[in-house]
N, C-alpha and C positions, 0 to 999 in steps of 0.2 A: 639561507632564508630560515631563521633558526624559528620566527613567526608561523610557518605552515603546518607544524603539526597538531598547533594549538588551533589556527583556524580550520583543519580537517577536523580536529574533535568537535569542535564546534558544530560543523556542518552536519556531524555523523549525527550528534545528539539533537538536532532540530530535523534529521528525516525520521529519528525513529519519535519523535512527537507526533510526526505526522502519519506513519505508518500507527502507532495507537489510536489516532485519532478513524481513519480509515478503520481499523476492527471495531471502533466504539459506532460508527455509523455502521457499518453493516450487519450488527448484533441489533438494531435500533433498525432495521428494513427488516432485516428476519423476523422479527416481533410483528411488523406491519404484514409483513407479506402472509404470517401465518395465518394473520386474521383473515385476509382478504380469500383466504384460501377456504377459512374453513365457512364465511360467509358465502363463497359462490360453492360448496357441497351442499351447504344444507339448503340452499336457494335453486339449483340445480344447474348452475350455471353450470357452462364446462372449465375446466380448472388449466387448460391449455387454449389457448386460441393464436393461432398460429399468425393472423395481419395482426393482431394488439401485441405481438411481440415484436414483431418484424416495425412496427413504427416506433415501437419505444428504442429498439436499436437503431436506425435509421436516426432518432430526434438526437439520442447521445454521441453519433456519432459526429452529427451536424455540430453540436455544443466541444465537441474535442478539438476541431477541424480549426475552430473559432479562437479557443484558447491554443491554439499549439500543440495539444497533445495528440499521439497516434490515434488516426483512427479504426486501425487495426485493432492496436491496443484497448481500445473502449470495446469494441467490437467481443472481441477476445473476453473481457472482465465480464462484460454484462451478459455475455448466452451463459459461465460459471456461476457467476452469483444467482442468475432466475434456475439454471437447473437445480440449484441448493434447493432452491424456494418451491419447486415444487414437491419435493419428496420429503416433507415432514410424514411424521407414521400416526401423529395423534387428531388425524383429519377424521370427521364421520362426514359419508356422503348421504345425501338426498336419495330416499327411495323412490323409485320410478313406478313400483307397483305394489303397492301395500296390500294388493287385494291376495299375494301370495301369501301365504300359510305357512310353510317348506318348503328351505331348498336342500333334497341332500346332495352330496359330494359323493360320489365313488371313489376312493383313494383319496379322501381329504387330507388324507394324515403323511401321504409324500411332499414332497418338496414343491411342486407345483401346486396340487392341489391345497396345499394349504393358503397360499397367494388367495386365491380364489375365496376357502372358507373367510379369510381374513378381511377381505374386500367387502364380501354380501356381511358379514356382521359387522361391518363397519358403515355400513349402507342399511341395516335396520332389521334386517333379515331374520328370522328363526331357521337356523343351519345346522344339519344333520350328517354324519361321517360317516361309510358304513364302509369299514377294510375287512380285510379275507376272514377274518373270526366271526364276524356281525352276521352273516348270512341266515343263520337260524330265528334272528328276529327282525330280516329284511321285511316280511312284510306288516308290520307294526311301526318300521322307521318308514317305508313309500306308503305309505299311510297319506292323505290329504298334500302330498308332496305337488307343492306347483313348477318346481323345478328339478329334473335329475342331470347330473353334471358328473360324466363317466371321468375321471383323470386318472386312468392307473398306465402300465406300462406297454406300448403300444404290441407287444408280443399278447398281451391279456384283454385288449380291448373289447375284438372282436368275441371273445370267451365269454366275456361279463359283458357283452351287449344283449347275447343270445338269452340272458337270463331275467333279459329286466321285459317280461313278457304280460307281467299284471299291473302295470304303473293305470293309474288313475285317467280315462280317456284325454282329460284337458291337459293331464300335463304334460311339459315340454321335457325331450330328453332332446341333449346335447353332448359334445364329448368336445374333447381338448387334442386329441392325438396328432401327430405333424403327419400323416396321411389323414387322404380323407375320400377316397373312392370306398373300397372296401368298408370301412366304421359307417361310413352315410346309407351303404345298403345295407350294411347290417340292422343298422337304426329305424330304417323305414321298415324292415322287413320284422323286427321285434316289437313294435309300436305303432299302433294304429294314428296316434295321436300329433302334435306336432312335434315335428324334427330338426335338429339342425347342427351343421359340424364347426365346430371352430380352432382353429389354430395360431394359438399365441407363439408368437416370433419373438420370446425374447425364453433366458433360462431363470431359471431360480431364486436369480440372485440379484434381480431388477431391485431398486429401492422400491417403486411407484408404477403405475401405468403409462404415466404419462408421454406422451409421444410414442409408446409404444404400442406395435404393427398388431393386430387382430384378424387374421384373413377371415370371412363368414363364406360357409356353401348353406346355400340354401337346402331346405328339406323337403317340407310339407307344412300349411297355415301358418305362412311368416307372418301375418299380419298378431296373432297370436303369441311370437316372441320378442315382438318390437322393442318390449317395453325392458327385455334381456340387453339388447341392442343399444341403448336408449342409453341403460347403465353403466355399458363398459366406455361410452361416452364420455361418461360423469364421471368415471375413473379418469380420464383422460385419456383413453385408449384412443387409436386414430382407425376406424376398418376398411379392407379392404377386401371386396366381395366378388365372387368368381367362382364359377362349378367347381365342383368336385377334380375332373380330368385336367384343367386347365390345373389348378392347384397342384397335384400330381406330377403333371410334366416339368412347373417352374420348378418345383421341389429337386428335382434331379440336377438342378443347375442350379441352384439356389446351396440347396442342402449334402446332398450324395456328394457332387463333385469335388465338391470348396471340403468338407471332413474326409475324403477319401486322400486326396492330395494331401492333405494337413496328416494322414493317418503314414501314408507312403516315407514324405520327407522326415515323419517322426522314426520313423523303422531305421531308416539307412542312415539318416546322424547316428541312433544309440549300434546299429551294424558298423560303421565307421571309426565311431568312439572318437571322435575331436572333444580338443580339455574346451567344455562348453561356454565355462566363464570366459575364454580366452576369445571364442566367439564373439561372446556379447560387449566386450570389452572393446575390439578391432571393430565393430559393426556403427556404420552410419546410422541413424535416426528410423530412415525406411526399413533398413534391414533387421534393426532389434523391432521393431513391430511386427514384422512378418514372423521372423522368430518366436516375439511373444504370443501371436495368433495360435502357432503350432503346440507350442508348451502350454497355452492355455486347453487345448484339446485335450490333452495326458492327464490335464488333471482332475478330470471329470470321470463320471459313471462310463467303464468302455460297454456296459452294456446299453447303457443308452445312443450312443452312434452305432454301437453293431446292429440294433433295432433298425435303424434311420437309413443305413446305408443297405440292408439283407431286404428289408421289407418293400421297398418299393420296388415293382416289376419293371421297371424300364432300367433298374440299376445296369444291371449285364451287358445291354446291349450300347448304353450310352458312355459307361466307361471303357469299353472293348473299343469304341470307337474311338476315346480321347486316347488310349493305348496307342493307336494307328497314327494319330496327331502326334501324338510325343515321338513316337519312330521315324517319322516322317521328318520331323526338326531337327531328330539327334543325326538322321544321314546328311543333312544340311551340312553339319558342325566336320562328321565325321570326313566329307567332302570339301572340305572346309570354300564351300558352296555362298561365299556372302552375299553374291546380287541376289542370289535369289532368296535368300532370309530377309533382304529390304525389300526385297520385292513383297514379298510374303507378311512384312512388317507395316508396312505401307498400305496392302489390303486391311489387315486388319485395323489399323489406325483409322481409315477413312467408316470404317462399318461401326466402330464406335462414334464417329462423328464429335459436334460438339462435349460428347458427356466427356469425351477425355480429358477436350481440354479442361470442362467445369471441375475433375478431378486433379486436376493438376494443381489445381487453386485449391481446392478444399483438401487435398490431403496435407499443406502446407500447417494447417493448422494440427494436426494430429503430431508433423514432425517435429514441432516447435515445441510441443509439450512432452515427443517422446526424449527431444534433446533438454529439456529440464530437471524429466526423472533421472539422467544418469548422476550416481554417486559420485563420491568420489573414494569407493570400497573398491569400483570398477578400474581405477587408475593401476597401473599395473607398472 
């Protein structure tokens, strides 16, 4: 068939027409979408809505189904192509309270708090920085401040709480720290005025807000930081609000547990010493993500997890307990004890309930993508 290599060129040269044509239409949405983006900040629209996406998925899937195409696949494209679309950097949002004057940042100039400085002047804001040197003309910067916004290192919070003792009655102090019992009574106890604690669930290195978790504990005169509320809205932030203790406790299973494990398993591979790449190499889909999870941990501030994991008081008692659980499984293993690990497997299966199964479907997508990053530098 001396004819088919020439009709493979062929075909080759009419998908990448069309794979051009595909980058020239989604450079041509980017364009649209950035307007539509930067029309619903300054209009105050929210810039994420959760059912206007879910139908526009829903309508392309229906148009896939029709033409033949997967509609997994459509599925798949269009939640990548809208998340592009929401993380342009050159958005200004819509102020929600122009009647504010200043906000300053405590620690604007870390890594978190800069997100923050970047957002309120990006939202209209006159925004003030004040780190460890500024202290001498602290009160010249809380000067007319309508907002103060503690973000420093959760070991210094409660330090630099106790000092912000002269702020202006109306204004709002808030903080960022991932506790929030202790920082909330701190705050109430240094500030007459209104309060209130926030903890952003995402790190640093977020493009945007959007869809991203904001837990709020309430203070003192919420009705007073609404319009805070309001804003991180308009970021696209999604909140979610809960006392102080309730926040605390999730946090230990949330936070403590999930980096203490990730901090253990990272100890006894580099005590172990396996040739790593050789790991990652041999490893199915699920398992270079778990992997990656771990290694993503390393490569971060360890003073920031040793804060996260030391500071909250239920840490001791909650991992001394999962301690007991892990010994508990391993005399299973060591007994080599099976009915009663299904047995034991099986409890926990049904106390998860449906969520497992809904996991079993949605981490498919995560696997699919982690089976597309693999190189072929990994081929061994």
């Amino acid at each position: 068939m001396p004819e088919l290599p020439n009709e493979l060129d062929g075909l080759s040269e009419s998908i990448e027409v069309i794979d051009k044509q595909i980058v020239e239409l989604l450079a041509q949405r980017a364009e649209l979408t950035t307007k539509v983006g930067e029309y619903k900040s300054k209009s105050g629209s929210p810039i994420y809505v959760a059912e206007a996406e879910a139908s526009i998925i829903t309508s392309r899937k229906s148009e896939a189904k029709r033409q033949g195409v997967s509609p997994v696949l459509i599925e798949d494209l269009m939640r990548r192509i809208m998340r592009e679309s929401y993380h342009t950097k050159s958005t200004e949002f819509l102020c929600t309270n122009p009647d504010i004057k200043k906000i300053v940042v405590v620690g604007g100039a870390g890594a978190l708090g800069r997100i923050f400085v970047d957002l309120f002047k990006r939202s209209g804001y006159q925004v003030e920085v004040l780190e460890e040197g500024d202290w001498a003309q602290s009160e010249s910067i809380f000067e007319g401040a309508g907002l103060v916004l503690v973000a420093v290192p959760i070991k210094l919070t409660e330090i630099i709480i106790s000092r912000l003792t002269q702020l202006p009655r109306t204004c709002i102090l808030a903080d960022v720290t991932s506790t929030k019992q202790k920082p909330l009574t701190a705050m109430m106890k240094a500030h007459q005025g209104p309060v209130v604690g926030l903890h952003p669930m995402f790190g640093p290195d977020v493009p945007s807000l959007v869809k991203q978790v904001v837990v709020v504990c309430h203070g003192r005169e919420t009705e007073q930081y609404e319009w805070l509320l309001q804003q991180i809205r308009n970021w696209g932030g999604i909140l979610q609000q809960c006392d102080a203790k309730e926040h605390d406790d999730a946090m230990v299973f949330i936070q403590v547990m999930r980096h203490f494990c990730s901090f253990v398993f990272g100890s006894h591979l580099a005590g172990e010493n396996p040739d790593l790449q050789q790991l990652i190499s041999l490893s199915s889909p699920i398992y270079r993500l778990e992997l990656g999870m771990v290694g993503r941990l390393f490569a971060q501030a360890p003073a920031l997890y040793a804060d996260i994991i030391f500071d909250n008081k239920d840490s001791v008692a909650m991992l001394t307990e999962f301690s007991v659980k892990f010994n508990q499984a391993l005399a299973l293993v060591e007994n080599s004890d099976k009915e009663k690990f299904i047995q034991q497997f099986t409890k926990v299966s049904a106390w998860f309930g449906d969520y497992a199964k809904q996991s079993l479907v949605d981490s498919k997508q995560f696997l699919l993508k982690a089976d597309d990053d693999r190189t072929l530098s990994e081929e061994r």
